[in-house]
C-alpha positions as a Markdown table, in Angstrom:
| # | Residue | x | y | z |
|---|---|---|---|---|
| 1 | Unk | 18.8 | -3.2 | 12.4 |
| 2 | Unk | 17.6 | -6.2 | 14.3 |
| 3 | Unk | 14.6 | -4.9 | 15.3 |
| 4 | Unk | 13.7 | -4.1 | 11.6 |
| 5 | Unk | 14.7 | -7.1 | 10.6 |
| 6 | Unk | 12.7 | -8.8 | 13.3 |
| 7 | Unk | 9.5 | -6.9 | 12.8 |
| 8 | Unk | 9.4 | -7.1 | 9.1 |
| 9 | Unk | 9.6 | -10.9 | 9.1 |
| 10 | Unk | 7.3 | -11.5 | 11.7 |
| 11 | Unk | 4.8 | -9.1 | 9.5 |
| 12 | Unk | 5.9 | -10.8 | 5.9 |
| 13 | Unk | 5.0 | -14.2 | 7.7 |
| 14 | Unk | 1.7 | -13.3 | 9.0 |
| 15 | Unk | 0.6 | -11.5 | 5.7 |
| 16 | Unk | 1.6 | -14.9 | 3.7 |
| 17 | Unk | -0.2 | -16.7 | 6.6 |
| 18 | Unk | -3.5 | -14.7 | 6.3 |
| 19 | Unk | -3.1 | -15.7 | 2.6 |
| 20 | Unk | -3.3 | -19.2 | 3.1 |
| 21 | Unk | -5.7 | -19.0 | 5.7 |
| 22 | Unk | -7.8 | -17.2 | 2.7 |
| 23 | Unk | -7.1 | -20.3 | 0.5 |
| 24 | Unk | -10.4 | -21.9 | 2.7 |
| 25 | Unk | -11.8 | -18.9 | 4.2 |
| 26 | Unk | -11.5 | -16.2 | 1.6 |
| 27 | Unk | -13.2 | -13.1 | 3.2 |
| 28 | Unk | -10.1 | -13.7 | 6.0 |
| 29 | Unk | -7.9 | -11.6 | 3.6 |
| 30 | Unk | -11.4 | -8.9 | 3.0 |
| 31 | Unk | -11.0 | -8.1 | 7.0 |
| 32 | Unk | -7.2 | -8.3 | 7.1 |
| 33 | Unk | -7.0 | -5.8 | 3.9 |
| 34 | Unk | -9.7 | -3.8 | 5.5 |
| 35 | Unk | -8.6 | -3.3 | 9.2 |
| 36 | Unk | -5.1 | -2.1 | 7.2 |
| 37 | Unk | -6.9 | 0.6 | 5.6 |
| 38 | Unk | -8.3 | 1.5 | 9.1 |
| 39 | Unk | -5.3 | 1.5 | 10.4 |
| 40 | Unk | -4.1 | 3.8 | 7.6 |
| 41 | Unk | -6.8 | 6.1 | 8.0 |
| 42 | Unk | -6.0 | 6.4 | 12.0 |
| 43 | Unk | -2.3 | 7.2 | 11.3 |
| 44 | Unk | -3.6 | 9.9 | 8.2 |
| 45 | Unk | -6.0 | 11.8 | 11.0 |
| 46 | Unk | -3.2 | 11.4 | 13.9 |
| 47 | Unk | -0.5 | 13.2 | 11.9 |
| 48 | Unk | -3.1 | 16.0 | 11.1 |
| 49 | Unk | -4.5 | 16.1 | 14.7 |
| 50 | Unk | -8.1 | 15.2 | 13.7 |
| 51 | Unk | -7.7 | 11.6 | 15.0 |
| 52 | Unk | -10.6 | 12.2 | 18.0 |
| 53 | Unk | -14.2 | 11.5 | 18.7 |
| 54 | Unk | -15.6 | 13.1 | 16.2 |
| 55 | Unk | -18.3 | 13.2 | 12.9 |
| 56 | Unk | -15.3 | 13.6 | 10.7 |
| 57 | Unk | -13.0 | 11.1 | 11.9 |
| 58 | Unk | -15.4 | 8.2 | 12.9 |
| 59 | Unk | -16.6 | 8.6 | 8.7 |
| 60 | Unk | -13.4 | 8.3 | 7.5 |
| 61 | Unk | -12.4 | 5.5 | 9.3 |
| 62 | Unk | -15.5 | 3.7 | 8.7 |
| 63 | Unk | -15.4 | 4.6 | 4.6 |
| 64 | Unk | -11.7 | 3.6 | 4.3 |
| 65 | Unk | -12.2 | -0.1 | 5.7 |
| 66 | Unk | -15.7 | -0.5 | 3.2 |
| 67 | Unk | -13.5 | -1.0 | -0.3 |
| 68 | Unk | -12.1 | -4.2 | 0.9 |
| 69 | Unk | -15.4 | -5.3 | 2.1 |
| 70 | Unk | -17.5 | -4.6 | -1.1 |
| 71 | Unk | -15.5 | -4.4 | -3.5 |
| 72 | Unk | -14.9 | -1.9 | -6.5 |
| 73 | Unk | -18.9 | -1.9 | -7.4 |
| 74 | Unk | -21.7 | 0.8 | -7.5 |
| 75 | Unk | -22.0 | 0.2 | -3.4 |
| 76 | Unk | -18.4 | 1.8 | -2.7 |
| 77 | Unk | -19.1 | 4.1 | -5.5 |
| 78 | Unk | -22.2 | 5.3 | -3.1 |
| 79 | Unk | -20.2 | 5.2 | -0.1 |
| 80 | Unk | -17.3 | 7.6 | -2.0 |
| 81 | Unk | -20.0 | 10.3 | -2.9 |
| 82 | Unk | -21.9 | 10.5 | 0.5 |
| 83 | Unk | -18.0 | 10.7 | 2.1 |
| 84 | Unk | -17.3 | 13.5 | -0.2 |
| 85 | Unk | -20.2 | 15.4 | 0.6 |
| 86 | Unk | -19.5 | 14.8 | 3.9 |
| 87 | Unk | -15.9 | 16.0 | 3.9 |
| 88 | Unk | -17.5 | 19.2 | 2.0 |
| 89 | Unk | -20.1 | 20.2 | 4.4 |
| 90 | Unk | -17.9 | 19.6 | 7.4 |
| 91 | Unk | -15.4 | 21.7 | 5.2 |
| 92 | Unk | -17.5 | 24.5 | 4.2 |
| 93 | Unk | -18.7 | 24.5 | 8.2 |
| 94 | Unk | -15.3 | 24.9 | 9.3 |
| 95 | Unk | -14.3 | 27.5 | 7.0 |
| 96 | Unk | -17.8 | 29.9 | 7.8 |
| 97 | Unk | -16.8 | 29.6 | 11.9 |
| 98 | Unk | -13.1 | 30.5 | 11.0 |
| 99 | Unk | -14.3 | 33.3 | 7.9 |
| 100 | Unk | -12.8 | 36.1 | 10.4 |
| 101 | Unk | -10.0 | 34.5 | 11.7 |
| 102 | Unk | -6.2 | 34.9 | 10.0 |
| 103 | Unk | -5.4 | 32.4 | 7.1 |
| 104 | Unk | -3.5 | 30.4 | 9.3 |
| 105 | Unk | -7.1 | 29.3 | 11.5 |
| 106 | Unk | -8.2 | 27.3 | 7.7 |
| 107 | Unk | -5.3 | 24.7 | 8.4 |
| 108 | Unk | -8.6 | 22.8 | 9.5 |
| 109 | Unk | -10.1 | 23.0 | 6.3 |
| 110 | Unk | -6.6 | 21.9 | 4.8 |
| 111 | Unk | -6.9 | 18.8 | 6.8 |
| 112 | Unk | -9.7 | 17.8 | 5.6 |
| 113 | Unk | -8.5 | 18.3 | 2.3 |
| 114 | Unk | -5.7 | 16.2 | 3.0 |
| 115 | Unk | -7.3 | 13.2 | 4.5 |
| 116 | Unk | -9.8 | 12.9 | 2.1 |
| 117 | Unk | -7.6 | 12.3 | -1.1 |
| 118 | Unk | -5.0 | 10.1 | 0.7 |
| 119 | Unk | -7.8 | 7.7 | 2.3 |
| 120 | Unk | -9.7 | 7.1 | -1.3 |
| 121 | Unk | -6.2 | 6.9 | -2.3 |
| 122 | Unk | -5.0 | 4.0 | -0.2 |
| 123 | Unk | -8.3 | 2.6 | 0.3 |
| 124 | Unk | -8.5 | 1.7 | -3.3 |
| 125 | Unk | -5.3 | 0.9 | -4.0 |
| 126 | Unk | -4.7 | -1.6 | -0.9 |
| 127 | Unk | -8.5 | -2.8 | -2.0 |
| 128 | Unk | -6.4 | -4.2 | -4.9 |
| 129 | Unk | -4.7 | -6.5 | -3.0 |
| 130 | Unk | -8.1 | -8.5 | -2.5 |
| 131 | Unk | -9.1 | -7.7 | -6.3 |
| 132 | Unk | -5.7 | -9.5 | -7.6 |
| 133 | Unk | -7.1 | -12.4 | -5.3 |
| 134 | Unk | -10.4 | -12.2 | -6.9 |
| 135 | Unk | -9.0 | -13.0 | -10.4 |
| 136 | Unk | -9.0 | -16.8 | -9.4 |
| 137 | Unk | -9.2 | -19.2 | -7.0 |
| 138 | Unk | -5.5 | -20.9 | -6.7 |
| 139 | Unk | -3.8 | -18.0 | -9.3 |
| 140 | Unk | -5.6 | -15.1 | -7.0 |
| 141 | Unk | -3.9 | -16.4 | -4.2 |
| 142 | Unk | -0.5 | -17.1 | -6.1 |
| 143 | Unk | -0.8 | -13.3 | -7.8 |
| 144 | Unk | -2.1 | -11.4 | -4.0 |
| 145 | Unk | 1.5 | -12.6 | -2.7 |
| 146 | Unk | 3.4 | -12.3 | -5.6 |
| 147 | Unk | 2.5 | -8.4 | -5.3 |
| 148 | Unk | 4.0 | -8.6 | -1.6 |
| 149 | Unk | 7.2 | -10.1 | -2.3 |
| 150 | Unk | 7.8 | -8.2 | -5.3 |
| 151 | Unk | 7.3 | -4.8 | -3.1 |
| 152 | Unk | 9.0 | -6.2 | -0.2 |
| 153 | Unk | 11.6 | -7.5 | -1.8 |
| 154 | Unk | 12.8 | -4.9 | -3.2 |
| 155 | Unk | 12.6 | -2.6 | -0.3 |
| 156 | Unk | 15.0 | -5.4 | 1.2 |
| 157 | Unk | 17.5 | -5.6 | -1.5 |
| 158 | Unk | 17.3 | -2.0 | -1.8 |
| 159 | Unk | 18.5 | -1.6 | 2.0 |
| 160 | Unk | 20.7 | -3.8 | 1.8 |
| 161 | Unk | 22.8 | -3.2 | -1.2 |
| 162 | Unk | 22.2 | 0.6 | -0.4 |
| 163 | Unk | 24.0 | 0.3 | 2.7 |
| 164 | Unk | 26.7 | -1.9 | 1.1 |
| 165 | Unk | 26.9 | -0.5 | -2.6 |
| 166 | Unk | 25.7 | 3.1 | -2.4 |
| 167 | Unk | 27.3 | 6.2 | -3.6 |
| 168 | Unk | 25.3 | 8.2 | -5.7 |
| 169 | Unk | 22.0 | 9.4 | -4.0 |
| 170 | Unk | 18.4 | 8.6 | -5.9 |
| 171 | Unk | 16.5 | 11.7 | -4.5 |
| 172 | Unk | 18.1 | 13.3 | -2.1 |
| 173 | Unk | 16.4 | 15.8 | -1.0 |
| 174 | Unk | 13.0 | 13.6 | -0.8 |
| 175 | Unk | 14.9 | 10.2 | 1.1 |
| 176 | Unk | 18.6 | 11.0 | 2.0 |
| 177 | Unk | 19.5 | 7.4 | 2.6 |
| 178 | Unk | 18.3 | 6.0 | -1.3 |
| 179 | Unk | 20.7 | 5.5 | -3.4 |
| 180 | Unk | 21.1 | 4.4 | -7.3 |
| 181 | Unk | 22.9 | 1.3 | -6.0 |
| 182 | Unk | 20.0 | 0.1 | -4.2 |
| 183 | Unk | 17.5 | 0.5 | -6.5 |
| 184 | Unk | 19.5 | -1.5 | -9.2 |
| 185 | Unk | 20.0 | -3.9 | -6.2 |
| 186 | Unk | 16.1 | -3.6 | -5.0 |
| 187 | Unk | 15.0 | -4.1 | -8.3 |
| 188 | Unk | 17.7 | -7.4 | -9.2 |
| 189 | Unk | 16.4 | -9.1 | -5.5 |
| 190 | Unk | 12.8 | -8.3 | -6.4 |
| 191 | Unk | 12.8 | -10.0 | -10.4 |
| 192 | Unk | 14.9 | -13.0 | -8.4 |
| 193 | Unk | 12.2 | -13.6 | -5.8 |
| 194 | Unk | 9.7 | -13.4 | -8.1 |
| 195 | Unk | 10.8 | -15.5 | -10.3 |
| 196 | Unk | 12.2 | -18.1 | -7.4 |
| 197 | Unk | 8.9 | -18.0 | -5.7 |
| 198 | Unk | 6.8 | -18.8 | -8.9 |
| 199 | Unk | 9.0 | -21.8 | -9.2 |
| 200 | Unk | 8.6 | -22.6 | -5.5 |
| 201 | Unk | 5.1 | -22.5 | -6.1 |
| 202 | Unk | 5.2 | -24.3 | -9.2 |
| 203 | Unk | 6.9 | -27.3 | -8.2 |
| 204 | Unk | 6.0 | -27.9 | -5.0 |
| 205 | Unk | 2.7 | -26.5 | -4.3 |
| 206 | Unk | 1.5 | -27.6 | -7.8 |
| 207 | Unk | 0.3 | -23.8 | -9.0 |
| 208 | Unk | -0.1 | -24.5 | -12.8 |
| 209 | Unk | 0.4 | -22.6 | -16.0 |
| 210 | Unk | 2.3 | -19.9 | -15.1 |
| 211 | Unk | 3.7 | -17.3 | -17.7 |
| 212 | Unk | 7.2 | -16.7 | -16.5 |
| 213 | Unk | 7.0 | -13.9 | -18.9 |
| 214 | Unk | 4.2 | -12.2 | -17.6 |
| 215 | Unk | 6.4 | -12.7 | -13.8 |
| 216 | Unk | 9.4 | -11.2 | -14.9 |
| 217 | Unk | 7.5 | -8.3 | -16.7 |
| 218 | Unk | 5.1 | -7.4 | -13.5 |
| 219 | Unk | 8.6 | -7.8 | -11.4 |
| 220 | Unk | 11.0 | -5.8 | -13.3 |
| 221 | Unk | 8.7 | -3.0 | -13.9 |
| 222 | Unk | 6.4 | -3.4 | -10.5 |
| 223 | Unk | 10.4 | -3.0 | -8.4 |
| 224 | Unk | 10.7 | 0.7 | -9.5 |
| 225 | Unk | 7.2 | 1.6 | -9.4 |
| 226 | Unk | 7.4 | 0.2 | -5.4 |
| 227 | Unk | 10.5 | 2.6 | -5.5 |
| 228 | Unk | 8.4 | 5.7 | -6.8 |
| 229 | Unk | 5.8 | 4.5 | -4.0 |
| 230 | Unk | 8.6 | 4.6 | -1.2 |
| 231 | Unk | 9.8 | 7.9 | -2.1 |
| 232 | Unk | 5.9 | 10.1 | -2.6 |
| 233 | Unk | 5.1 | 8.8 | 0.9 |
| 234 | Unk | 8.3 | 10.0 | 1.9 |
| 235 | Unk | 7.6 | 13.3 | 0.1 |
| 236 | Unk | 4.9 | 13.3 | 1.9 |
| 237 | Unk | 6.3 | 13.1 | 5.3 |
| 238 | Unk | 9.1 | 15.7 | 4.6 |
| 239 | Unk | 5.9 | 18.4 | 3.9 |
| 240 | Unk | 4.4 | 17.3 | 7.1 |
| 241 | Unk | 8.1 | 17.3 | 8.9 |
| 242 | Unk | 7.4 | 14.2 | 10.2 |
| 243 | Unk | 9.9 | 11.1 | 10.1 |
| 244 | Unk | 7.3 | 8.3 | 10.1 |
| 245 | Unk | 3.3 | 7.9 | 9.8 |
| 246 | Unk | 3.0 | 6.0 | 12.8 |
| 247 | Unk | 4.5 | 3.2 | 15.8 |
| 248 | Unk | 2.8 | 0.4 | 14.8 |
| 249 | Unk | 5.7 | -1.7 | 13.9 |
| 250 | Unk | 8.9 | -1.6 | 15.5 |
| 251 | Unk | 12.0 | -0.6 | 13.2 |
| 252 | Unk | 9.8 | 0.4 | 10.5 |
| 253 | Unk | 7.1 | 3.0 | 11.8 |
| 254 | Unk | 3.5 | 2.9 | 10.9 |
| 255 | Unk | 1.4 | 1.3 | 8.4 |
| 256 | Unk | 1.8 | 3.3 | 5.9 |
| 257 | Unk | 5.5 | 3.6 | 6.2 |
| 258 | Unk | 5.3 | -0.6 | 5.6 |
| 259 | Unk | 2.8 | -0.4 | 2.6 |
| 260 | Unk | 3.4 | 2.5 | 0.8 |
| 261 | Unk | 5.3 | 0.4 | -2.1 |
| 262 | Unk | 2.6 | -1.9 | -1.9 |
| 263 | Unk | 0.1 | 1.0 | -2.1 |
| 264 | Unk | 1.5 | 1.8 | -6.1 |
| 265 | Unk | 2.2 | -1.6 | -6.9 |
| 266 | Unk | -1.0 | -3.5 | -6.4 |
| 267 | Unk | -2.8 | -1.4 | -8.9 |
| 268 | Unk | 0.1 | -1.9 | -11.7 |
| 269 | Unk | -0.5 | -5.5 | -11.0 |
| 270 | Unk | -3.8 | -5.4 | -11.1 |
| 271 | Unk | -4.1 | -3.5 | -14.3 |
| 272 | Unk | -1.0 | -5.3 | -16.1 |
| 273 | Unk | -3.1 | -8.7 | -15.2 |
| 274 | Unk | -6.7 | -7.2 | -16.8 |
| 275 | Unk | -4.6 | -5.9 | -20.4 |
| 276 | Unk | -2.1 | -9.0 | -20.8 |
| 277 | Unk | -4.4 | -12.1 | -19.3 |
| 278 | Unk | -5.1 | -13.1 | -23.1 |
| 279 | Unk | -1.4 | -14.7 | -22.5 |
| 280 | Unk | -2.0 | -16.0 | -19.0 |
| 281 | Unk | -3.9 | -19.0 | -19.9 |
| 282 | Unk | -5.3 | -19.9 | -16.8 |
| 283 | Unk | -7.0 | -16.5 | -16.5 |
């Protein structure tokens, strides 16, 4: 438990540090975002033995760091369709070699499959982390690590009162050790440090014209969503029978195991700021 404890402090504190760092350098959080999606995309190809010197692997890595770097436009648009034609050519190649081989020889194929949808998936969606930022100067930066807390936080009050509280299991058969007491707790910790942290900011680091309204929505509805992120990337490691995506970070596994709540939550954010800023004045 130390360990965890250890490591996911040291990485919440560098994360809000590379935040304020972006406060005078903004493109510092562009790279930071973007070597995580890297990193992402080297723990997708390892679990599906691709990750190795080749056309395949050195294209997805390189296409999953460019969303952070440009942006949502018509140039990562560009950069999406030449990746999916190369993932179908490479596809199609594999498939002809294999034609005569038993059904079990297209796995190959399969991973391709595989890699492809989950790296435009958590490309874009951690590309929404520097997107919230984009909304404003001093209110990006607020709303970028309001998304953090609000996924992290919840993951800590869900451990935490699950191990104290729990009873009755949330999905068992997808994350054994979830229960219903630690969502309700996850949730509660999250809407608290939300809200604590907007007044934190507020008063002493003069961020103006917040809607506490708008804070409580994004946190009391963002909580489960970061939930229903936790549990599809554990979904997805049960298919794979794997128990985490990578070492990276001690006590807690890879990358993706770390941002997989941020991974659904950013885009709720995100989306929930674009419908409801006509209420968030300074937006």
């Amino acid at each position: 438990m130390l360990k965890r404890i250890s490591s996911g402090v040291l990485c919440a504190v560098s994360l809000f540090l590379v935040v304020f760092i972006s406060s005078r350098f903004p493109y510092t959080l562009n790279l930071v975002v973007s070597l995580l999606s890297c990193l992402s995309s080297c723990e997708l190809l390892k679990i599906r033995k691709e990750f190795k010197f080749s056309f395949f692997s050195i294209c997805s890595i390189i296409f999953s760091s460019l969303r952070a770097l440009v942006g949502p436009g018509t140039k990562w648009h560009a950069f999406l369709y030449v990746y999916m034609l190369i993932c179908f050519i490479i596809s199609m190649k594999r498939f002809i070699k294999n034609r005569k081989c038993p059904p079990s020889e297209f796995k190959s194929v399969w991973n391709i499959c595989f890699v492809f949808f989950l790296n435009v998936v958590v490309s874009m969606c951690l590309g929404m982390i520097v997107e919230i930022r984009n909304v404003g100067k001093q209110m990006g930066l607020f709303l970028s690590t309001l998304t953090l807390i609000i996924a992290w936080m919840c993951d800590v009050g869900s451990y935490f009162f699950g191990k104290k509280f729990g009873k009755h299991k949330l999905c068992q058969y997808v994350s054994p050790k979830k229960t219903v007491e630690g969502a309700i707790g996850g949730v509660s910790t999250s809407v608290f440090s939300a809200i604590l942290f907007s007044l934190i900011c507020e008063y002493f680091f003069g961020v103006k014209n917040l809607n506490y309204m708008f804070i409580f929505f994004v946190s009391l509805l963002g909580a489960p969503i970061s939930i229903l992120g936790d549990l599809c990337f554990s979904l997805i490691k049960r298919l794979l029978i794997v128990k985490d995506f990578g070492d990276i970070i001690p006590g807690h596994g890879g990358i993706l195991d770390r941002f997989d709540s941020v991974i659904f939550l950013a885009p709720f954010v995100f989306i929930s700021i674009r419908i409801l800023n006509a209420s968030w004045v300074s937006l």
